[in-house]
C-alpha positions as CSV (number, residue, x, y, z in Angstrom):
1,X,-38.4,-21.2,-26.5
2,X,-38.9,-24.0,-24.0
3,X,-35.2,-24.6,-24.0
4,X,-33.8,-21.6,-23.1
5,X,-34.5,-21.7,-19.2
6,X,-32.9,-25.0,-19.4
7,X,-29.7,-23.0,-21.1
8,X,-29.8,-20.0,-18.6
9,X,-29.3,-23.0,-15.8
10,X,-26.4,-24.4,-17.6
11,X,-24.8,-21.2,-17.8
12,X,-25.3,-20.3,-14.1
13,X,-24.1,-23.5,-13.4
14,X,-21.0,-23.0,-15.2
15,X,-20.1,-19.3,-14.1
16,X,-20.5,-20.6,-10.5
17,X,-18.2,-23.3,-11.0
18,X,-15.6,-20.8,-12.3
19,X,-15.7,-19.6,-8.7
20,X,-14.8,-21.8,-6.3
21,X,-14.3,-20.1,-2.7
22,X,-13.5,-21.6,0.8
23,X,-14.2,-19.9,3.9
24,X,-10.6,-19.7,4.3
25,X,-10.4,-17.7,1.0
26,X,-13.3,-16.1,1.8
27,X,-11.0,-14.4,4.9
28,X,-8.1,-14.0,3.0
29,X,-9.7,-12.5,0.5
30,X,-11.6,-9.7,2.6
31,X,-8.4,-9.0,4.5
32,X,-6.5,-8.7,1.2
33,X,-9.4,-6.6,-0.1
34,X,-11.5,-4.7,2.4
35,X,-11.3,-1.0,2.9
36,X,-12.1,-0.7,6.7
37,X,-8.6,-3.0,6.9
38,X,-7.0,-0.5,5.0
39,X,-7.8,2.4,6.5
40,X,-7.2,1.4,9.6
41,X,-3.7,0.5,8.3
42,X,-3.5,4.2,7.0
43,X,-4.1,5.2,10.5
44,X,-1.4,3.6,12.0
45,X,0.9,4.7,9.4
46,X,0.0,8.6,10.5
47,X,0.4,7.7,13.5
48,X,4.3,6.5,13.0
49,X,4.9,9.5,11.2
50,X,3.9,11.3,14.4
51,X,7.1,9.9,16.0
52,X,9.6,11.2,13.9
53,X,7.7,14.7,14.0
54,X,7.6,14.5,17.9
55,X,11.4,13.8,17.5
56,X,11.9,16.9,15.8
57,X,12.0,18.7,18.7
58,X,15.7,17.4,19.9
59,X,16.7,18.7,16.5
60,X,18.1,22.6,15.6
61,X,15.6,24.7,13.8
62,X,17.4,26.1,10.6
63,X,15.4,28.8,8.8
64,X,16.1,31.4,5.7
65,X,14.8,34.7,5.5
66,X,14.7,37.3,2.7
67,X,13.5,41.0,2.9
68,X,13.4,44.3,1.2
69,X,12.2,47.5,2.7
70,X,12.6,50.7,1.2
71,X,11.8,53.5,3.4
72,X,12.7,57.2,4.4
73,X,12.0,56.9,8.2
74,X,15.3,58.3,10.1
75,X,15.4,56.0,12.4
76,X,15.3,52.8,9.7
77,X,17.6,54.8,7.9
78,X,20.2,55.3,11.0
79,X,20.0,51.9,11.7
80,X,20.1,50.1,8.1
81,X,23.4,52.5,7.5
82,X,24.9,50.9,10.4
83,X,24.3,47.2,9.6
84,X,25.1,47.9,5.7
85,X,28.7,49.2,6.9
86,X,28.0,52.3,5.0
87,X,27.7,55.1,7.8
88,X,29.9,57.7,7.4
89,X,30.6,61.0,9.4
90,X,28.2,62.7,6.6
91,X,25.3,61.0,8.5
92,X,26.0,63.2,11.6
93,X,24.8,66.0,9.7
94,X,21.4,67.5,11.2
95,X,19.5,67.7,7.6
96,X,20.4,64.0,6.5
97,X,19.5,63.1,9.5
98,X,16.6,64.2,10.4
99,X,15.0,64.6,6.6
100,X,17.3,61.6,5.2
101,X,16.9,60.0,1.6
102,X,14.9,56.7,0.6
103,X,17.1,54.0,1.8
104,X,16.8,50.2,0.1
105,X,17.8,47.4,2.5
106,X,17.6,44.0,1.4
107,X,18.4,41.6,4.3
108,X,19.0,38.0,3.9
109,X,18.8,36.1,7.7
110,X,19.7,32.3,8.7
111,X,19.0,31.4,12.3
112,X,19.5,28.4,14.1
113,X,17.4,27.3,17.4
114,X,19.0,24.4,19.1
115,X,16.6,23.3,22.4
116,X,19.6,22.6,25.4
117,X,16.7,21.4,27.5
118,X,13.1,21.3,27.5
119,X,12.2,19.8,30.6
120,X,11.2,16.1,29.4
121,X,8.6,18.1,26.8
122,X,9.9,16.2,23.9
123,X,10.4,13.0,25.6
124,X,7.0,13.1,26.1
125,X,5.9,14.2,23.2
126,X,8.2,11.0,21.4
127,X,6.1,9.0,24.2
128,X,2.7,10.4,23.5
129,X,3.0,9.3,20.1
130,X,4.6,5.8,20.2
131,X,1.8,5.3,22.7
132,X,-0.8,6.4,20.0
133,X,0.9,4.3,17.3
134,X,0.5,1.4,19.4
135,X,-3.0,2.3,20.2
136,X,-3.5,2.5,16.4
137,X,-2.0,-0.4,16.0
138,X,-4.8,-2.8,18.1
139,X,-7.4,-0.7,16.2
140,X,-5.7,-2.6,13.3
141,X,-6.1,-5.9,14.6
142,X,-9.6,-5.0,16.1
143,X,-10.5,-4.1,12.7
144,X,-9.0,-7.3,11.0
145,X,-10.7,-9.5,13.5
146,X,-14.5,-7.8,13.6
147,X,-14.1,-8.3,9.1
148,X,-13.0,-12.1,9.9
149,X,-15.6,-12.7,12.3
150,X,-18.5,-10.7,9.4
151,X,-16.9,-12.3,6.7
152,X,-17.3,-16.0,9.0
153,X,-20.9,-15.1,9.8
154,X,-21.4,-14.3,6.0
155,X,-20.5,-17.3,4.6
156,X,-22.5,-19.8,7.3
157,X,-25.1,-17.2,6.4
158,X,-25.5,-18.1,2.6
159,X,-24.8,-22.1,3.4
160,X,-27.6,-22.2,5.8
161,X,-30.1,-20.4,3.6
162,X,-28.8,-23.1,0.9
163,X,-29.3,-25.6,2.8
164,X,-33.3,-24.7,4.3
165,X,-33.5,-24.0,0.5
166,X,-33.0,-27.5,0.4
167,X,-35.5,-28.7,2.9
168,X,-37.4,-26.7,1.4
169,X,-37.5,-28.0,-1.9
170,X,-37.5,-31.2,-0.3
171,X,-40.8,-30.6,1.4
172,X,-42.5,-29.2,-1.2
173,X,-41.7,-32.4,-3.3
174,X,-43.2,-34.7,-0.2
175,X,-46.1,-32.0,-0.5
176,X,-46.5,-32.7,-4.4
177,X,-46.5,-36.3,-3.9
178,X,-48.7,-36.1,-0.9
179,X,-51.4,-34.3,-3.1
180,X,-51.6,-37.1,-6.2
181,X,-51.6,-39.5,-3.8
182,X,-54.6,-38.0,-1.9
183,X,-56.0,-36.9,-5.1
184,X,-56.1,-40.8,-6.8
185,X,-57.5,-42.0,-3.0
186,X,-60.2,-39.2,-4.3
187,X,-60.4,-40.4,-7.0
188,X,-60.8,-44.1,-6.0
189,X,-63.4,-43.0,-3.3
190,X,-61.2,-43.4,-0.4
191,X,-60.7,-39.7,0.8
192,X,-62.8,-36.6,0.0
193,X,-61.8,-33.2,-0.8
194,X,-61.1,-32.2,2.6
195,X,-57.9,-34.2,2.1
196,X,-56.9,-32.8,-1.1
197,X,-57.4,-29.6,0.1
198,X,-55.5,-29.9,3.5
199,X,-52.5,-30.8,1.8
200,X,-52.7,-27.6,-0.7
201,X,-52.7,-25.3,1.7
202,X,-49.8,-27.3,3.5
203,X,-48.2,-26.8,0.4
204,X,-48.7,-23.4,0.3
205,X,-47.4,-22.8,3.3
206,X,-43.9,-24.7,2.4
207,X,-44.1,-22.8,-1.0
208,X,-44.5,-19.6,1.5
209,X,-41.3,-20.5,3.4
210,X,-39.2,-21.5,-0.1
211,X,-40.2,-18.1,-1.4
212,X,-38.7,-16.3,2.1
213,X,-35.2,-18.6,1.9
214,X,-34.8,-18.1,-1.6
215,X,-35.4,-14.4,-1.0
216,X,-32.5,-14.7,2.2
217,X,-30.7,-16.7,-0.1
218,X,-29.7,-13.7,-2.2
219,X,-29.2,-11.2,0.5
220,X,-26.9,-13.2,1.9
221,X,-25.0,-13.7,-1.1
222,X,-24.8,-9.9,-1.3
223,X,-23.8,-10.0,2.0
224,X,-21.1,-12.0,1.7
225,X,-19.7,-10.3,-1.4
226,X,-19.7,-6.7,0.7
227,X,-17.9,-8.6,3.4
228,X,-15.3,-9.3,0.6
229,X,-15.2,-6.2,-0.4
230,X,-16.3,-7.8,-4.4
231,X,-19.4,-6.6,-6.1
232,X,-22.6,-8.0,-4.5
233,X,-23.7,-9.8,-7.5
234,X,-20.4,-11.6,-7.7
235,X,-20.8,-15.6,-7.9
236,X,-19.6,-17.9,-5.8
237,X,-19.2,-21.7,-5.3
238,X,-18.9,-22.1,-1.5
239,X,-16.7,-25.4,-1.2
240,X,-16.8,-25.0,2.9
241,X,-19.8,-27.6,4.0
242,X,-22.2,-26.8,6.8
243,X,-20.9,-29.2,8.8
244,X,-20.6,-29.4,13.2
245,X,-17.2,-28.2,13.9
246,X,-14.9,-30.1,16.1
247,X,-13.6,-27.6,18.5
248,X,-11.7,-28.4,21.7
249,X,-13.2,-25.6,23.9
250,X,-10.9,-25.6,26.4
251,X,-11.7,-24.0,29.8
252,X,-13.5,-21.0,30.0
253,X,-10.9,-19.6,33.0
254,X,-8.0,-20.1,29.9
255,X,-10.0,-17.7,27.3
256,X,-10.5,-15.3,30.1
257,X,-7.3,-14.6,30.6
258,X,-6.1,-14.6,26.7
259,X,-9.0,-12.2,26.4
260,X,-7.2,-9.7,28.9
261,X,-4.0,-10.1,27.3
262,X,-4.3,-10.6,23.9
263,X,-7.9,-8.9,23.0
264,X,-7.1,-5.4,21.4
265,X,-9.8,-3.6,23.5
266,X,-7.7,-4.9,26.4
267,X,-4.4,-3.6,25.1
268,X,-6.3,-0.1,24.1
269,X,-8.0,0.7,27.5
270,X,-4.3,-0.3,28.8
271,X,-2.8,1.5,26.2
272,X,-5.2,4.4,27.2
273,X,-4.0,4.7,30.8
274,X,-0.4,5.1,30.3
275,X,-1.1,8.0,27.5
276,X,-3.4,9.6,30.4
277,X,0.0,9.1,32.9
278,X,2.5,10.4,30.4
279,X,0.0,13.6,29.8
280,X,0.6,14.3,34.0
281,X,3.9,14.4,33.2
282,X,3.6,16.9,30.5
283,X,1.8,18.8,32.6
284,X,4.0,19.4,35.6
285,X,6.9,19.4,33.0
286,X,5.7,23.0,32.0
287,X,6.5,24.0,35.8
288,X,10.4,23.5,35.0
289,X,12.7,26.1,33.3
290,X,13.7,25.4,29.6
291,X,17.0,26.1,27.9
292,X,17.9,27.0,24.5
293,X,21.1,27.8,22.0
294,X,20.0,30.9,19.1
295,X,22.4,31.8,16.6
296,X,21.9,34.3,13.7
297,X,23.6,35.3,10.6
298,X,22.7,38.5,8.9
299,X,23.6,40.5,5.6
300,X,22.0,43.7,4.6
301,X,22.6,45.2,1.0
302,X,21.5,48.6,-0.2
303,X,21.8,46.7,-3.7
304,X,20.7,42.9,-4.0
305,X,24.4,42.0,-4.6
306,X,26.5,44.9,-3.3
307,X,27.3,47.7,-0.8
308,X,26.4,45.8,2.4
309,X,27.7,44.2,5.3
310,X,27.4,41.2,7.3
311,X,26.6,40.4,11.4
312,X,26.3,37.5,13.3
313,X,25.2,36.8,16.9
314,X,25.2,33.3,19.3
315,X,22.8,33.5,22.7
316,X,21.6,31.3,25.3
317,X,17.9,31.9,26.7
318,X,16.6,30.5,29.6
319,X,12.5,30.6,30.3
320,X,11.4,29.6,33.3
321,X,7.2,29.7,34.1
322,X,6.9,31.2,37.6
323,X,3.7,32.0,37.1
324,X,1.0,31.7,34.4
325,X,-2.5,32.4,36.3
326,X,-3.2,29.2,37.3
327,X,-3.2,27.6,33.8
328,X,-1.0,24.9,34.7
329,X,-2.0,24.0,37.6
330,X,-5.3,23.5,36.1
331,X,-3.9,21.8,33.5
332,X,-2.2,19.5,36.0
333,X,-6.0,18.8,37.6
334,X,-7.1,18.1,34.3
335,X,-4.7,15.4,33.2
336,X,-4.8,13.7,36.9
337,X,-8.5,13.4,36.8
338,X,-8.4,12.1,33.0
339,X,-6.1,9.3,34.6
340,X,-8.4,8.6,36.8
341,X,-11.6,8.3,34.2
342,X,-9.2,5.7,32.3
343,X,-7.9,3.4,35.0
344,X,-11.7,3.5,36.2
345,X,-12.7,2.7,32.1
346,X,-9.9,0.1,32.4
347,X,-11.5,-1.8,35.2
348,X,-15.0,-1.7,33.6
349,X,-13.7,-2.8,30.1
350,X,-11.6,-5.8,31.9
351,X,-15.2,-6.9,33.3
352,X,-17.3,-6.0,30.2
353,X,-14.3,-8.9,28.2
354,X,-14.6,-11.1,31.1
355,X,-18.8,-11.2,30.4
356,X,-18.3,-11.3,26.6
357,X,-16.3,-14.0,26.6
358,X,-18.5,-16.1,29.0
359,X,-21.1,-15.1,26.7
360,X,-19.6,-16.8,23.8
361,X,-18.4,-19.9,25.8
362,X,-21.9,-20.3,26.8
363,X,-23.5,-19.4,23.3
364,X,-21.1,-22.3,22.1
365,X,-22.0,-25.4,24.7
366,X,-25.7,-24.1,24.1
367,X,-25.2,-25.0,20.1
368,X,-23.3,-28.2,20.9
369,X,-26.3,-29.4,22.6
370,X,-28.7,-28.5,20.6
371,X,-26.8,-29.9,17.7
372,X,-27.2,-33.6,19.8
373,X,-30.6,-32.9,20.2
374,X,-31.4,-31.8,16.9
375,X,-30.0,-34.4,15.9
376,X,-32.0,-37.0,17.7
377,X,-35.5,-34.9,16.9
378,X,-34.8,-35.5,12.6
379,X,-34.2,-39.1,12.9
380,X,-37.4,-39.5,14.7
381,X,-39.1,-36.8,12.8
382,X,-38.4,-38.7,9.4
383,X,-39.1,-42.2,11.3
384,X,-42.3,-40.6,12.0
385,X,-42.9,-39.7,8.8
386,X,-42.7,-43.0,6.8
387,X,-44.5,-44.7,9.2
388,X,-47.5,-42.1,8.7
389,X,-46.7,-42.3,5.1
390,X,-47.0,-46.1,5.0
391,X,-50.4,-45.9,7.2
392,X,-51.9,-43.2,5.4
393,X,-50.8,-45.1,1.8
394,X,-53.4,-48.0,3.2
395,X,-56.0,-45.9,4.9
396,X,-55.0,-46.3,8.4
397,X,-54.3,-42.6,9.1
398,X,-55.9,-39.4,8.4
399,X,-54.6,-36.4,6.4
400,X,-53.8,-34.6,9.4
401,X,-51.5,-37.0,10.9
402,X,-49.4,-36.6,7.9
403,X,-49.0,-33.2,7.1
404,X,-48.2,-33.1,11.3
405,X,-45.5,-35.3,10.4
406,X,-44.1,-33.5,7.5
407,X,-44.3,-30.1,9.6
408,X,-42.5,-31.5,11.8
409,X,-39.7,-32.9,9.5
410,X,-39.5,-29.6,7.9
411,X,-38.8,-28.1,11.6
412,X,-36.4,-30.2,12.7
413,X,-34.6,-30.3,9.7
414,X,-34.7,-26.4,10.1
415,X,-33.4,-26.5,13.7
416,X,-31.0,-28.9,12.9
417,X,-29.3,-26.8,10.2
418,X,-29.9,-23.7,12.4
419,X,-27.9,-25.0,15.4
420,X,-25.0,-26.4,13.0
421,X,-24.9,-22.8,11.8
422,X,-25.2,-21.4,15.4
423,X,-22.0,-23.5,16.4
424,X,-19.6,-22.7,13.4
425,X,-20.6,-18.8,14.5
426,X,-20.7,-19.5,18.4
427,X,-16.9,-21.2,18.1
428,X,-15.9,-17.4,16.0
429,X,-17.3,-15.2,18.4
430,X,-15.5,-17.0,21.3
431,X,-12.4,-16.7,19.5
432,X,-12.8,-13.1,18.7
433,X,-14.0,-12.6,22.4
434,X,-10.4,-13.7,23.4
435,X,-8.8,-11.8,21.0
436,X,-7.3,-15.0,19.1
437,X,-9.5,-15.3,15.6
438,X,-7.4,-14.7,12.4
439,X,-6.4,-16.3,8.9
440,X,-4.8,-19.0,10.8
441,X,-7.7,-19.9,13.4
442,X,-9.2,-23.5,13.7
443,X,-12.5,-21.9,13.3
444,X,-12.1,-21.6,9.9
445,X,-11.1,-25.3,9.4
């Protein structure tokens, strides 16, 4: 029985090491994989198929028609003898005519509609909806980016609670060997039990905060495997090490600018505004007389297949709105006002990219630094620490200089993986501020 738990590790061991995974994979992976990519992707593909239907309307309308009425009413009856080609001067007769006989007509009917000219209306239309494809289209990449930047955050997520899992463990072996040594100074008449008991609550404490990492340990894991779009309790060996990142930040005046050009909510709100100018177009466009071709073939039958006859007829119609109680002049209002609401949206979105980038150019020298300095505070911290160990080992220090020191080791190693952490996401956000972070993005490096 004893040696089971020691086979369940072996095991785990193994099925992790089947599943080795990058942060580069990672990405891949979730953009190969996640559904919020893909339907996003959907979306843009309905909205290309709006283009060709907008395009329809430069094309003839064909249609096909079949009827049957059988009726006694004179005047159907009058009228259906006439297009059959079957009137005769026995129809003049007052009785047939005015008490006439059930009469089948079965009427087959092609017509074409060809548009001559519509007043732009389908050149807007076409317009409208390339302008929504596009708009679609930066949804996409918005989409894409935001599942990066998760799946990014993810995987520093699960390293960092692996590594305080670490320090962790660490600590609570420095606690364990704190307490026999403080025990045998007991025991030798050196310390009393004020010692001994000091350093177990210490170590409860550290066993409080192993507990709480292991528990965001596995969380994060489950986070990461949603991200991916796997099942959460799907095992992975991350092979991507928590390490600073080496990024040349540039100048924050250059990642403004890429944001306002390349960032899809830049594009969009753009986007946005020349939708809202081509609907003022429409608009007025409904003041301006339309032309169309009709054409028409019919054949009526008093029998499916026989005793019928056939007529055809070719017009041109011309429609022009003189007046249609105010409608389109509202409408007109309407769309110039929406214009207005957008290019104002498009001036507060272009300042709302401008702060978020400076956010994350800021977030990102504020993690740099701190990385230097946390770096400085755990060599001293551990310094610190073996010097109190040495003088408490010969009775020169008290308990609570010691477990001060080893609080303090367990914090700055804690900071110090927490700002390594804060940079790798710090340099992803900035990137994704500027509209820049994909597959191929030094970030992920």
């Amino acid at each position: 029985m004893k040696k089971r738990p020691l086979i369940l590790i072996i095991v785990c061991v193994s099925v992790w090491a089947q599943n080795p995974l990058s942060l580069k994979d990672a990405v891949g992976a979730a953009i190969d994989h996640n559904k919020a990519i893909e339907g996003s992707i959907a979306a843009m593909k309905t909205a290309e198929a709006r283009i060709s239907e907008a395009r329809g309307g430069n094309l003839p309308k064909v249609n096909y028609a079949e009827s049957w009425v059988r009726s006694d009413n004179p005047v159907f009856v009058f009228s259906s003898l006439l297009t059959q080609h079957q009137f005769g001067a026995q129809n003049f007769q007052l009785g047939p005519l005015n008490r006439p006989d059930f009469l089948n007509n079965f009427q087959s009917q092609f017509t074409a509609d060809q548009p001559v000219y519509d007043a732009g209306q389908t050149r807007h239309a076409v317009r409208s909806a390339q302008l929504t494809r596009d708009y679609t289209s930066e949804q996409v990449r918005q989409t894409r980016m935001d599942v990066i930047a998760g799946v990014i955050r993810s995987y520093y997520d699960v390293l960092l609670d692996a590594e305080q899992c670490n320090v962790t463990t660490q600590a609570m072996l420095s606690a364990e060997a704190g307490l026999d040594r403080a025990q045998a100074f007991r025991t030798a008449g050196m310390s009393t039990d004020v010692d001994v008991l000091s350093i177990r609550v210490h170590k409860a404490g550290v066993r409080e905060q192993q507990i709480q990492r292991e528990a965001d340990l596995d969380v994060a894991q489950a986070s990461l495997n949603d991200a991916l779009g796997l099942p959460l309790d799907t095992a992975h060996t991350l092979t991507s090490p928590l390490v600073p990142l080496t990024f040349p930040a540039g100048l924050l005046a250059d990642y403004e600018t890429k944001a306002l050009a390349d960032r899809p909510e830049a594009r969009q709100v753009k986007l946005a505004t020349s939708l809202a100018r081509n609907q003022v177009a429409t608009a007025h466009s409904n003041l301006l007389p339309q032309a169309s071709v009709h054409a028409a073939f019919e054949a009526d039958r008093q029998r499916f297949y026989d005793r019928g006859g056939a007529n055809w007829l070719v017009s041109i119609g011309l429609r022009w709105n003189l007046f249609n109680g105010l409608v389109d002049k509202a409408r007109i209002e309407d769309s110039k006002f929406n214009l207005n609401r957008n290019e104002a949206e498009q001036q507060h979105a272009e300042s709302a990219i401008r702060l978020q980038v400076r956010r994350a150019f800021a977030d990102l020298r504020a993690s740099e630094q701190r990385i230097e300095v946390a770096n400085a505070s755990v060599a001293e911290a551990e310094e610190s620490l073996r010097i109190t160990q040495n003088r408490y080992g010969v009775g020169m220090t008290g308990v609570t200089d010691l477990l001060r020191t080893e609080t303090a080791v367990l914090e700055a190693r804690t900071r110090h993986l927490a700002a390594i952490h804060d940079q790798r996401i710090a340099a992803a956000m900035l990137e994704l501020a500027a509209g820049t972070l994909s597959r191929e993005s030094e970030v992920l490096n």
